[in-house]
C-alpha positions as CSV (number, residue, x, y, z in Angstrom):
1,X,30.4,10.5,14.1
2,X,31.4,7.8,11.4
3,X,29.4,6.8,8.4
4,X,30.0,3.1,6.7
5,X,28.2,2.9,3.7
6,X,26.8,-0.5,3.8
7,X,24.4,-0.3,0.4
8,X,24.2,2.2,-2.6
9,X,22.5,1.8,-5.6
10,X,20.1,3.8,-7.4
11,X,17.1,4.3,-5.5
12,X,18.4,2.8,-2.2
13,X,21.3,3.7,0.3
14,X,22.0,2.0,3.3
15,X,24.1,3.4,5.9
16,X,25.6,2.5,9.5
17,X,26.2,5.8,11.6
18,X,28.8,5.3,14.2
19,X,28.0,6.8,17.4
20,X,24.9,8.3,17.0
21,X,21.4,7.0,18.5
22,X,18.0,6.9,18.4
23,X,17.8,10.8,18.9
24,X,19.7,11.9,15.1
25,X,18.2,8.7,13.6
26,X,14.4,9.2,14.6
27,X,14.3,13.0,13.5
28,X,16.1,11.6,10.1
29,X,13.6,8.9,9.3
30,X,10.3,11.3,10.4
31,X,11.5,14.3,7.8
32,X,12.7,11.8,5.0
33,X,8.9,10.9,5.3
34,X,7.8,14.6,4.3
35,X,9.2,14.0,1.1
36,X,7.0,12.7,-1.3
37,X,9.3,10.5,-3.2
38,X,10.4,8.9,-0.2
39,X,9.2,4.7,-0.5
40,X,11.2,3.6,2.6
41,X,12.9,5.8,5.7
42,X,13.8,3.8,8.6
43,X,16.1,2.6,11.0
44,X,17.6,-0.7,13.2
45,X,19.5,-0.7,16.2
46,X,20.6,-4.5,17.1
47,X,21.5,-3.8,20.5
48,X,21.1,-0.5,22.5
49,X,24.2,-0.8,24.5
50,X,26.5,-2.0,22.0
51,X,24.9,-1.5,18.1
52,X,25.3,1.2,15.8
53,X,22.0,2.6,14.0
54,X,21.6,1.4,10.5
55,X,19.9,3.8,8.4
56,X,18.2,2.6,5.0
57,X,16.4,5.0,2.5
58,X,14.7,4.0,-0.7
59,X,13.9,7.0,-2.7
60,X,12.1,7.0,-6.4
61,X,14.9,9.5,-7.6
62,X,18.1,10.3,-5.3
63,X,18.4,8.3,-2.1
64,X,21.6,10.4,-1.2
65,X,20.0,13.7,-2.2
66,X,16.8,13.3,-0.1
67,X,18.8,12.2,2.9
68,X,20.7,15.8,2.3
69,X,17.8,18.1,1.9
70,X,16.0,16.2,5.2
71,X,19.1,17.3,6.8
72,X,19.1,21.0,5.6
73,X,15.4,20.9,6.7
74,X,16.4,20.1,10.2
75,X,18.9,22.1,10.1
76,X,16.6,25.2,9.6
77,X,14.0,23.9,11.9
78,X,16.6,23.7,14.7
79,X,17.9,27.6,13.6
80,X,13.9,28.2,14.0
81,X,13.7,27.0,17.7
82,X,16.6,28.5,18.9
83,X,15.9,31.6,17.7
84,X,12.4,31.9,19.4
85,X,13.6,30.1,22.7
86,X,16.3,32.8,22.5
87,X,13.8,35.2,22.5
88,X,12.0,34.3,25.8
C-alpha cells in the first residue's frame, strides 16, 4: 500500500491510497463517522478496474489524528473478532 497526499490543511486531508479498495476504504469512512468532530468522511473510486480510492476527511480539529484513532479503533475491533471466532 502507497499513500499520496493529495490535500492537507487544517481541518481537511485528502489522500489517494494505492492499492487498496472498497473493503479498507468503506470500514475507514463508516468509523471516521463515530467521531463526533468528524464534518466529512468519504471516498471516490473513478474506475474499479483501474482507479485508486481517494480518501477525503474534514475534521473540526485534526483531520490526520482522527483518521489515526479510526484506525486504532479498527484495529481493536478486528483483535475483538478474532479472538471470539478463535474461541469457537
Amino acid at each position: 500500500m502507497e499513500i499520496k497526499v493529495l490535500e492537507k490543511d487544517k481541518g481537511k486531508i485528502k489522500l489517494e491510497v494505492i492499492g487498496e479498495d472498497h473493503t479498507l476504504m468503506n470500514a475507514l469512512r463508516k468509523e471516521l463517522w463515530n467521531d463526533k468532530d468528524t464534518e466529512v468522511s468519504g471516498y471516490k473510486i473513478e474506475h474499479l478496474l483501474v482507479g485508486n480510492p481517494i480518501l477525503i476527511v474534514e475534521h473540526k480539529k485534526d483531520p490526520k489524528k482522527a483518521l489515526l484513532d479510526a484506525i486504532e479503533r479498527l484495529k481493536k475491533k478486528n483483535k475483538d473478532f478474532k479472538s471470539k471466532i478463535s474461541k469457537l
